[in-house]
BAMIRO-173142 format. One record per residue (C-alpha): residue number from 1; x, y negated, z. Coordinates in Angstrom, 1 decimal. Layout:
BAMIRO-173142
SITE_seq_east_north_up
SITE_NUM_X_Y_Z;
...
END
This chain:
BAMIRO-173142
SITE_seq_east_north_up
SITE_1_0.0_0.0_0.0;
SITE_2_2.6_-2.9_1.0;
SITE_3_6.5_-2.1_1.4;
SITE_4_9.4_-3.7_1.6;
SITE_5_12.5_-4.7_4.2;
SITE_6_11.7_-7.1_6.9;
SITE_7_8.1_-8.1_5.8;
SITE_8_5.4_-7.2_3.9;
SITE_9_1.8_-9.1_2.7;
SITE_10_-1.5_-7.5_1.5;
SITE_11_-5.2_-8.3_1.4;
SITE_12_-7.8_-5.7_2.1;
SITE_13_-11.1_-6.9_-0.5;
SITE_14_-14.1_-5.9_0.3;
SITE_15_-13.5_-2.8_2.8;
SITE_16_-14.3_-2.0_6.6;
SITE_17_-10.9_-1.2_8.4;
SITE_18_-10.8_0.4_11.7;
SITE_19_-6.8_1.2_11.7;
SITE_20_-3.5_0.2_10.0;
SITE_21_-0.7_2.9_10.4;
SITE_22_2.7_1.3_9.4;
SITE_23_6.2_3.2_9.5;
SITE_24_9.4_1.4_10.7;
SITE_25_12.7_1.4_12.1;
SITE_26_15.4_-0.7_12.7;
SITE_27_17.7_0.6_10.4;
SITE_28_21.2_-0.5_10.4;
SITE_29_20.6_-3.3_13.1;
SITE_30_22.7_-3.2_16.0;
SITE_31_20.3_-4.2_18.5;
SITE_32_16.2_-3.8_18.7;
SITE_33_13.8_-6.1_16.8;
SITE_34_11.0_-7.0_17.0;
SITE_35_7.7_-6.0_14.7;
SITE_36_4.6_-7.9_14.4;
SITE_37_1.4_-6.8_12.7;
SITE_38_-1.5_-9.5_11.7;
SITE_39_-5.0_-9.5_10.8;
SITE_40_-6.3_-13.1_9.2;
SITE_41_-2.9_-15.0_11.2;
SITE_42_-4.1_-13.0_14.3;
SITE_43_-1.2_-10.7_16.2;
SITE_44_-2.7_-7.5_16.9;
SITE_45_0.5_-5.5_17.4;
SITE_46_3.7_-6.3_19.0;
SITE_47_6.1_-3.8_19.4;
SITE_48_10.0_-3.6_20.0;
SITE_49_11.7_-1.3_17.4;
SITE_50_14.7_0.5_19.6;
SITE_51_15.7_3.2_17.1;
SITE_52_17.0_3.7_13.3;
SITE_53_14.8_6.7_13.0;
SITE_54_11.2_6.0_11.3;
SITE_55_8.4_5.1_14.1;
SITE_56_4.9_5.2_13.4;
SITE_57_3.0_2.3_14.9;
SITE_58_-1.1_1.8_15.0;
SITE_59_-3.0_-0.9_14.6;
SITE_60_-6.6_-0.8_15.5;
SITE_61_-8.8_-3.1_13.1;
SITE_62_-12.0_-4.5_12.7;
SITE_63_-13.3_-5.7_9.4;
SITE_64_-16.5_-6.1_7.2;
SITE_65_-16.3_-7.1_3.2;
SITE_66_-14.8_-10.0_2.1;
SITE_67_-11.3_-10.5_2.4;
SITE_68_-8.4_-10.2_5.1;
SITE_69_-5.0_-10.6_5.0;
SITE_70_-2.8_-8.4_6.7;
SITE_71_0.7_-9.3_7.2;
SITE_72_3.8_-7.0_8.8;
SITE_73_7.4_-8.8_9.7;
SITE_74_10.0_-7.7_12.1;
SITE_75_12.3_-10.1_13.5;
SITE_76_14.8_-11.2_16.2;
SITE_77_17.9_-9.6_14.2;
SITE_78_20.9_-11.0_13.7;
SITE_79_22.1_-11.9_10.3;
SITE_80_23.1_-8.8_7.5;
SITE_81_20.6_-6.8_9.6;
SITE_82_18.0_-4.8_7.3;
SITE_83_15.0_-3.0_9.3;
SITE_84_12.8_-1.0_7.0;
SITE_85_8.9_-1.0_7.3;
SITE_86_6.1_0.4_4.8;
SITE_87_2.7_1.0_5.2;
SITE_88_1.7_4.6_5.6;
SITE_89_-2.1_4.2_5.1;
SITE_90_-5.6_2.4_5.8;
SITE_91_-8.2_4.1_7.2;
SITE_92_-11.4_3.1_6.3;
SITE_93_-14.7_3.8_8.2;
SITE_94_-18.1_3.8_6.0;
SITE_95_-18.5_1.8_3.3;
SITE_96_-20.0_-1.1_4.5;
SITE_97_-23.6_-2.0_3.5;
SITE_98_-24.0_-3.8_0.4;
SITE_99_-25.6_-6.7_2.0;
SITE_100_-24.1_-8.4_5.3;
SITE_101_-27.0_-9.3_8.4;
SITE_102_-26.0_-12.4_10.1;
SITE_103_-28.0_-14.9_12.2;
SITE_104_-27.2_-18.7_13.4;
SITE_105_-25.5_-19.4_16.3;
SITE_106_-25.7_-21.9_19.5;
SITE_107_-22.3_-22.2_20.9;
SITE_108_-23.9_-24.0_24.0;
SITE_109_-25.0_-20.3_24.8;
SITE_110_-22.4_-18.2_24.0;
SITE_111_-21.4_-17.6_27.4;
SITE_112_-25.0_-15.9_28.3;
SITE_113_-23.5_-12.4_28.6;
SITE_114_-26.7_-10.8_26.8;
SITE_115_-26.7_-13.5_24.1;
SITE_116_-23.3_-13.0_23.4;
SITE_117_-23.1_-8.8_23.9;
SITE_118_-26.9_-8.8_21.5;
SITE_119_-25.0_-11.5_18.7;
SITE_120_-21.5_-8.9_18.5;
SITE_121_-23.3_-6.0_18.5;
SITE_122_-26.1_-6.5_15.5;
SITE_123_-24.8_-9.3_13.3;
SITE_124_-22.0_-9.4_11.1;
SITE_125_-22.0_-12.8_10.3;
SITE_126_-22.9_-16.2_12.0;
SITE_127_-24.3_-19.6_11.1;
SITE_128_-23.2_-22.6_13.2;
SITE_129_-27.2_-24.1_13.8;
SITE_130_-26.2_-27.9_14.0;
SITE_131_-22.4_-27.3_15.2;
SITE_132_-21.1_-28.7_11.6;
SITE_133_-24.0_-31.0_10.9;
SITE_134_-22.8_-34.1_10.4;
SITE_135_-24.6_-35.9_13.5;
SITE_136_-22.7_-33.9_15.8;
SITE_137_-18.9_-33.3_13.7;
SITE_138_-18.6_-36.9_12.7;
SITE_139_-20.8_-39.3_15.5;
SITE_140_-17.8_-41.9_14.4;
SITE_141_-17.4_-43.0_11.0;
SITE_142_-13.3_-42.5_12.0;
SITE_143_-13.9_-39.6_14.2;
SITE_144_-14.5_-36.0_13.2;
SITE_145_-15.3_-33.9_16.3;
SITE_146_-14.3_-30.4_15.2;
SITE_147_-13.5_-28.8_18.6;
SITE_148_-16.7_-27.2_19.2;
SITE_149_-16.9_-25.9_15.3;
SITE_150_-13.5_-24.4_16.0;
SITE_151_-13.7_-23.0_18.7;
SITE_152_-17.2_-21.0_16.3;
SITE_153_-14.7_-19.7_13.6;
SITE_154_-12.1_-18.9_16.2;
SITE_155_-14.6_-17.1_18.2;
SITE_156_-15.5_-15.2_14.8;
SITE_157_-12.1_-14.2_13.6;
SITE_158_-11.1_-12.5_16.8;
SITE_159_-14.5_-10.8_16.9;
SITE_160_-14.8_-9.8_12.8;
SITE_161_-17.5_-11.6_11.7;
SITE_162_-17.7_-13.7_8.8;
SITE_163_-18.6_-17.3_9.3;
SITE_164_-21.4_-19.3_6.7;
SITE_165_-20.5_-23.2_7.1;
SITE_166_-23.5_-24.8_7.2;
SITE_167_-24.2_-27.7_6.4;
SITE_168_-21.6_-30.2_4.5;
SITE_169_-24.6_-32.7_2.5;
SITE_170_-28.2_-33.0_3.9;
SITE_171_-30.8_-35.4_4.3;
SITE_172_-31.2_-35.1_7.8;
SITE_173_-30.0_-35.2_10.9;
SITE_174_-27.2_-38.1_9.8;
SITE_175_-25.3_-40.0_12.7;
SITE_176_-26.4_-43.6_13.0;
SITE_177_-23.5_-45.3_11.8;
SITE_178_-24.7_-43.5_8.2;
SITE_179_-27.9_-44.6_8.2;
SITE_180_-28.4_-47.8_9.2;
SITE_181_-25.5_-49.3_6.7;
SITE_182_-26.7_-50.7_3.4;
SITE_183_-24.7_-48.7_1.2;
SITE_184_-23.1_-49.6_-2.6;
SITE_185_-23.3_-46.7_-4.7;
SITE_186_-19.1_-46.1_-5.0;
SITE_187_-19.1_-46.7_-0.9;
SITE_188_-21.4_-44.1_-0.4;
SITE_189_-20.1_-41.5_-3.1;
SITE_190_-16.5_-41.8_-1.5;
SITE_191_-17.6_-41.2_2.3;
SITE_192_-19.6_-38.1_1.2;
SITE_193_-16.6_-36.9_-0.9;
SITE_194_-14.3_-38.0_1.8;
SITE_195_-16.3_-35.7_4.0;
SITE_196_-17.1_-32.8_2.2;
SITE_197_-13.6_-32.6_1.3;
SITE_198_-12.5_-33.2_5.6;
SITE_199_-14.6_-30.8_6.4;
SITE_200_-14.0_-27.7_3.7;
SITE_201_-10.2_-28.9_3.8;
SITE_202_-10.5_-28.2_8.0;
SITE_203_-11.6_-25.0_8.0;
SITE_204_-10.1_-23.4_4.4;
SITE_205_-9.0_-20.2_4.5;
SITE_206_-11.4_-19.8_8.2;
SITE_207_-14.8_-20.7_6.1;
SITE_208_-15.1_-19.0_3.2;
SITE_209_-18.5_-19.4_2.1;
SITE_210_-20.1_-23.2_3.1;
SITE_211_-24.0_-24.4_2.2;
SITE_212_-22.9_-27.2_0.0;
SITE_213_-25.7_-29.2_-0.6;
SITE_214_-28.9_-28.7_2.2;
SITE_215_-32.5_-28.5_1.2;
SITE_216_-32.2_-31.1_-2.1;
SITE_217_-35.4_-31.2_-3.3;
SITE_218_-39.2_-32.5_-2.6;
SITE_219_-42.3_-30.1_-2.3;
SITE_220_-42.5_-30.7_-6.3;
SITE_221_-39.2_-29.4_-7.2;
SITE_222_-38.0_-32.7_-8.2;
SITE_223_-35.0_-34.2_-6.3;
SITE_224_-35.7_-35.2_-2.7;
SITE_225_-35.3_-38.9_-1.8;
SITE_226_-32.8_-38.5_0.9;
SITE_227_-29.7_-41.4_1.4;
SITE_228_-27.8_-39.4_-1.3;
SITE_229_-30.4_-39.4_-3.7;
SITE_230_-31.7_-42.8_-3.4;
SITE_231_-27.6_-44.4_-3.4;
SITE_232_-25.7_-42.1_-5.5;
SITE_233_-28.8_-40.4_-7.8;
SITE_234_-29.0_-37.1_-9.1;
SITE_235_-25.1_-36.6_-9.7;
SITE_236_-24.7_-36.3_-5.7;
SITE_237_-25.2_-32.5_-5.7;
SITE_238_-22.4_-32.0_-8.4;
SITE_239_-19.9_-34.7_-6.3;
SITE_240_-20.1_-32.6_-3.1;
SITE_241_-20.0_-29.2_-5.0;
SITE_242_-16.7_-30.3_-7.0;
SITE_243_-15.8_-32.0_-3.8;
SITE_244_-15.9_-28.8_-1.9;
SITE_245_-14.0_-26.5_-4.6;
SITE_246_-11.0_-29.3_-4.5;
SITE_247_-10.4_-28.9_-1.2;
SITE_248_-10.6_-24.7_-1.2;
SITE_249_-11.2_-23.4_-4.5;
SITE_250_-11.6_-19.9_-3.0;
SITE_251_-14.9_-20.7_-0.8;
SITE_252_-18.3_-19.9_-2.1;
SITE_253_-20.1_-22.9_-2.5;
SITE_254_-24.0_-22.5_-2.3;
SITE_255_-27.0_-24.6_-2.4;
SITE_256_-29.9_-23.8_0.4;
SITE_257_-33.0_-24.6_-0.3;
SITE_258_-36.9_-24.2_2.2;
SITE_259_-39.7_-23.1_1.0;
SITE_260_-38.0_-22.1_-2.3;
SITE_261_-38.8_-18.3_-1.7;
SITE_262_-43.1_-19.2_-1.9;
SITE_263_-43.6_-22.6_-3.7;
SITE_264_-43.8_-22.0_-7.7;
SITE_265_-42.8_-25.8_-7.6;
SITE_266_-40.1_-25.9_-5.5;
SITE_267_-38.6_-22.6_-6.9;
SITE_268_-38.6_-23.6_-10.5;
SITE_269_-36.9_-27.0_-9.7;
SITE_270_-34.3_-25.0_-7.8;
SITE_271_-33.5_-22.7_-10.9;
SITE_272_-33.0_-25.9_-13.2;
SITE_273_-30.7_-27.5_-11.0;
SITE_274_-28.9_-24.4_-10.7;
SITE_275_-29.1_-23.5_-14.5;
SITE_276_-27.6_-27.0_-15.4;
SITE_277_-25.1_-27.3_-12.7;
SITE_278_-24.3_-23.9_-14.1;
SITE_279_-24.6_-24.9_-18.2;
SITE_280_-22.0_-27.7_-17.2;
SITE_281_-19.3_-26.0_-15.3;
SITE_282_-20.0_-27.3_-11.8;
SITE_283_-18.6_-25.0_-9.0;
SITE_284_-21.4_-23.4_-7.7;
SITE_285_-21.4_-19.7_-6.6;
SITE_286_-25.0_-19.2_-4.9;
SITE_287_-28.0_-19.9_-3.5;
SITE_288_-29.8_-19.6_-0.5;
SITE_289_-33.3_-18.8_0.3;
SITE_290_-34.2_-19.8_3.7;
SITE_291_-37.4_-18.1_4.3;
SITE_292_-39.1_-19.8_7.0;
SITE_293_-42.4_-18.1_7.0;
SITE_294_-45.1_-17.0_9.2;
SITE_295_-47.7_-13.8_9.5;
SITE_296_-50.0_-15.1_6.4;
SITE_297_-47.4_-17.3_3.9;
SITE_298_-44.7_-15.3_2.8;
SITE_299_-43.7_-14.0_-0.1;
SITE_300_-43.7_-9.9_-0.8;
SITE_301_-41.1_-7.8_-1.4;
SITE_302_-41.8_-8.0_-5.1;
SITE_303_-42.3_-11.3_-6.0;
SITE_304_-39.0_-12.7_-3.7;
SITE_305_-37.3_-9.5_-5.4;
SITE_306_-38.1_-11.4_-8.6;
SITE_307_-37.1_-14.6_-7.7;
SITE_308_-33.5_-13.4_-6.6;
SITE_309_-33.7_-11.2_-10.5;
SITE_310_-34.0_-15.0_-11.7;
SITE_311_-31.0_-16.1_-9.4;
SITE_312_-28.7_-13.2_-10.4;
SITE_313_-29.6_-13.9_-13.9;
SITE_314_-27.9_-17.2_-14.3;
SITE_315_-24.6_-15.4_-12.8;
SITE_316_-25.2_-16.5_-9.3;
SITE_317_-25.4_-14.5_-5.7;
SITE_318_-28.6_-15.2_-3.3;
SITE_319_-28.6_-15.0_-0.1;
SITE_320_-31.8_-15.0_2.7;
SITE_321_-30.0_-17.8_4.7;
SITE_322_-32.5_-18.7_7.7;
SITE_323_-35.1_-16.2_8.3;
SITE_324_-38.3_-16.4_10.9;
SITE_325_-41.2_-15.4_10.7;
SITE_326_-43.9_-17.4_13.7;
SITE_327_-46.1_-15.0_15.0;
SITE_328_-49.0_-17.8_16.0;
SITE_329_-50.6_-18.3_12.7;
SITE_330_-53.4_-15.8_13.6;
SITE_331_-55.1_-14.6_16.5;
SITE_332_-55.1_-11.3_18.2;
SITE_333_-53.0_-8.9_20.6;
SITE_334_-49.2_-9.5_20.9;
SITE_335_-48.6_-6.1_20.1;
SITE_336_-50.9_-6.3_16.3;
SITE_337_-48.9_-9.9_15.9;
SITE_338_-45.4_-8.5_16.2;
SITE_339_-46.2_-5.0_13.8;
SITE_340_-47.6_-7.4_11.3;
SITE_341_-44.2_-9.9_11.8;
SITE_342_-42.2_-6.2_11.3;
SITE_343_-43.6_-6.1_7.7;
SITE_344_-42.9_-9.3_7.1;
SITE_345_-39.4_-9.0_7.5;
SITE_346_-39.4_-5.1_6.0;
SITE_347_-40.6_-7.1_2.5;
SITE_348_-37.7_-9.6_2.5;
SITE_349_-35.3_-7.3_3.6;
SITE_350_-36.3_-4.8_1.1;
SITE_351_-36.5_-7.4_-1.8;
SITE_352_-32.6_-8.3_-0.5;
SITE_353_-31.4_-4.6_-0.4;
SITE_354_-33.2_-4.1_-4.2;
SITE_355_-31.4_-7.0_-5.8;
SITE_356_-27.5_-6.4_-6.1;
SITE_357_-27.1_-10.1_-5.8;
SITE_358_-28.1_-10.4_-2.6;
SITE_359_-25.3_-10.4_-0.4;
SITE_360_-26.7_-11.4_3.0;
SITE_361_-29.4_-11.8_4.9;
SITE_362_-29.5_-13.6_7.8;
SITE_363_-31.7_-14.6_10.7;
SITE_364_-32.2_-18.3_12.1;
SITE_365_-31.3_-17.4_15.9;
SITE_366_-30.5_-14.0_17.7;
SITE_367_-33.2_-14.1_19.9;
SITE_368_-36.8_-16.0_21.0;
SITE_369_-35.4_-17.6_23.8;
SITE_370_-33.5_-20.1_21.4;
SITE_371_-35.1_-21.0_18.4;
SITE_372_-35.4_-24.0_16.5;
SITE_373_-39.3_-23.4_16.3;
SITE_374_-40.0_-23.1_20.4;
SITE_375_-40.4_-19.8_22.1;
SITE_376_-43.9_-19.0_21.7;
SITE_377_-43.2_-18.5_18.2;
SITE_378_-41.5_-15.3_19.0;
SITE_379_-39.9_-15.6_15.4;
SITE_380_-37.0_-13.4_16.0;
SITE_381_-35.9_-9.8_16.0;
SITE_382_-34.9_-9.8_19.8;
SITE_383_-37.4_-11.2_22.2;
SITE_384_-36.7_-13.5_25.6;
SITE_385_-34.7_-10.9_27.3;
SITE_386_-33.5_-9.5_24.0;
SITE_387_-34.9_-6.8_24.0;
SITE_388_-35.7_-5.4_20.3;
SITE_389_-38.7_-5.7_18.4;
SITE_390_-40.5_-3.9_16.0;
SITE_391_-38.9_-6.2_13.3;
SITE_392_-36.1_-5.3_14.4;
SITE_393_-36.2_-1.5_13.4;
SITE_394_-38.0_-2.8_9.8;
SITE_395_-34.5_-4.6_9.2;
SITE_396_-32.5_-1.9_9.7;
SITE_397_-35.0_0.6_7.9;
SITE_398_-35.3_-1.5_4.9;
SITE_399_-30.4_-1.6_5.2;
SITE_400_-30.4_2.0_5.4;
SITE_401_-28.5_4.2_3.1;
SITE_402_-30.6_6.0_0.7;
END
């Protein structure tokens, strides 16, 4: 897999490692030296290399799909000294499922043991809910507040999962000193660029996929008449896109949309913006159906299925980005509520698993007790003492291997 004297590089794409067997020795080195193993920049293995002879040394892993760079190096020798290392094998559990389940994340309650323990052990990805939003990372026009939103990825790269930036343009939820400026046109195009290309540039290499441009559009389809829209115009959502892909031309840049996934409107305005972004070479690599949706409005399993067809179509991934589903848009017993909400999240989930171009599907919280939507919702697939619910088992069902 990798050899060489003294160090070696590699990147495991799209594989789940559990364990990294490397061979090594100190050769003709006088002295010991010293052999580190990394996974993403992280030292998982340190170990002193007292004999010429070949040692085996094991590396326990964790990775899902995307990719991770491991890199070996031994060191602390003196000059003319040549240890030997190669890699002997990977061993690979399972093939991981096609499509990743992930679900936003409140860092304020990561320290709640069951939050924490229920988030590590059902989600492979997470979704910072406000933590890169551009009220709280930048509440100074000169000050970018990233410690929190580091402290996110850092938490996700020693624990495996992958992290979905979220959100680098959107309408809402703007610190002050952005809205209440009168803006020129150029003034306004270089902060957002300025930002977009802060933030990606911040985190490249940590973020690798990033919801570009948030919710752009009006209940008709037609462009939304947010700050961007009304100052810059249209060519906003092309700025930040190309702004994005200068600053890490490796990240997956997508476009989330609400309400996309039911509204004929809103969908078909989506897939034009897409198809002409798309038509004129603007870096844009997928988009993202949030799926806020309730016991009665929602879309079924064969007509979100054929939306995400439409998406794959124009050479694009989709992803369910923010998924709910309230439980208080009909009367009746709790119990008849939450079986209904189970098969509202078995038809997207099975309309995500059917579509190779659907690469995740996430959740928009990890349990009832913290939702965006209050907790008499009970939108989630853990209730307030997260314990699992039916929807739960519909998720899973619908990921399955078949």
């Amino acid at each position: 897999v990798m050899q060489g004297r003294g160090a070696a590089v590699g990147v495991l794409r799209d594989v789940a490692a559990r364990r990294l067997l490397v061979r090594a020795r100190r050769g003709r080195c006088r002295s010991p030296v010293t052999m580190l193993v990394r996974l993403n920049g992280r030292v998982l293995v340190r170990r002193v290399l007292r004999f010429a002879r070949w040692q085996t040394v094991g590396a326990r892993m964790r990775t899902t799909g995307g990719d991770h760079e491991v890199g070996i190096s031994v060191g602390g020798h003196s000059r003319g000294c040549r240890p030997e290392l190669r890699v002997d094998r990977v061993e690979l559990r399972a093939a991981p499922r096609a499509v990743a389940v992930g679900s936003a994340l409140r860092w304020s309650e990561i320290s709640a043991d069951r939050y924490r323990t229920t988030f590590l052990r059902e989600f492979d990805s997470l979704t910072p809910e406000n933590e890169m939003k551009m009220d709280v990372i930048r509440p100074r026009e000169s000050k970018f507040s990233f410690s929190t939103a580091d402290q996110m990825v850092d938490f996700a790269q020693r624990t495996g999962k992958a992290v979905r930036g979220h959100a680098l343009v959107f309408g809402a939820q703007l610190p002050g000193w952005l809205t209440g400026r009168a803006w020129t046109r150029a003034t306004l195009l270089r902060t957002m660029r300025e930002h977009v290309a802060a933030m990606v540039s911040h985190f490249r290499g940590r973020v690798a996929e990033w919801d570009v441009v948030n919710e752009p559009l009006a209940p008709d389809g037609t462009l939304a008449r947010n700050i961007w829209a009304i100052h810059i115009g249209p060519a906003y959502v092309e700025e930040a896109l190309s702004a994005a892909h200068d600053a890490d031309p490796r990240a997956k840049l997508f476009i989330n949309e609400t309400g996309a996934e039911r509204s004929d409107a809103k969908f078909e305005g989506l897939l034009a913006l897409a198809a002409d972004l798309r038509a004129r070479g603007v870096p844009l690599h997928g988009i993202g159906l949030q799926n806020h949706v309730d016991l009665d409005l929602f879309p079924s399993r064969a007509a979100l299925a054929g939306r995400m067809r439409r998406i794959e179509a124009l050479g694009l991934e989709v992803q369910v980005t923010e998924m709910d589903v309230s439980t208080t848009s009909r009367p009746g017993p709790l119990e008849a509520r939450l079986a209904r909400q189970a098969e509202v999240y078995a038809e997207s989930a099975s309309a995500c698993n059917e579509v190779p171009a659907c690469t995740r599907f996430s959740v928009w919280g990890v349990g009832d007790r913290h939702t965006w939507i209050g907790t008499e919702q009970r939108p989630l697939l853990f209730d307030t003492d997260y314990a699992a619910k039916p929807a739960l088992d519909a998720v899973r069902s619908a990921f399955a291997p078949r």
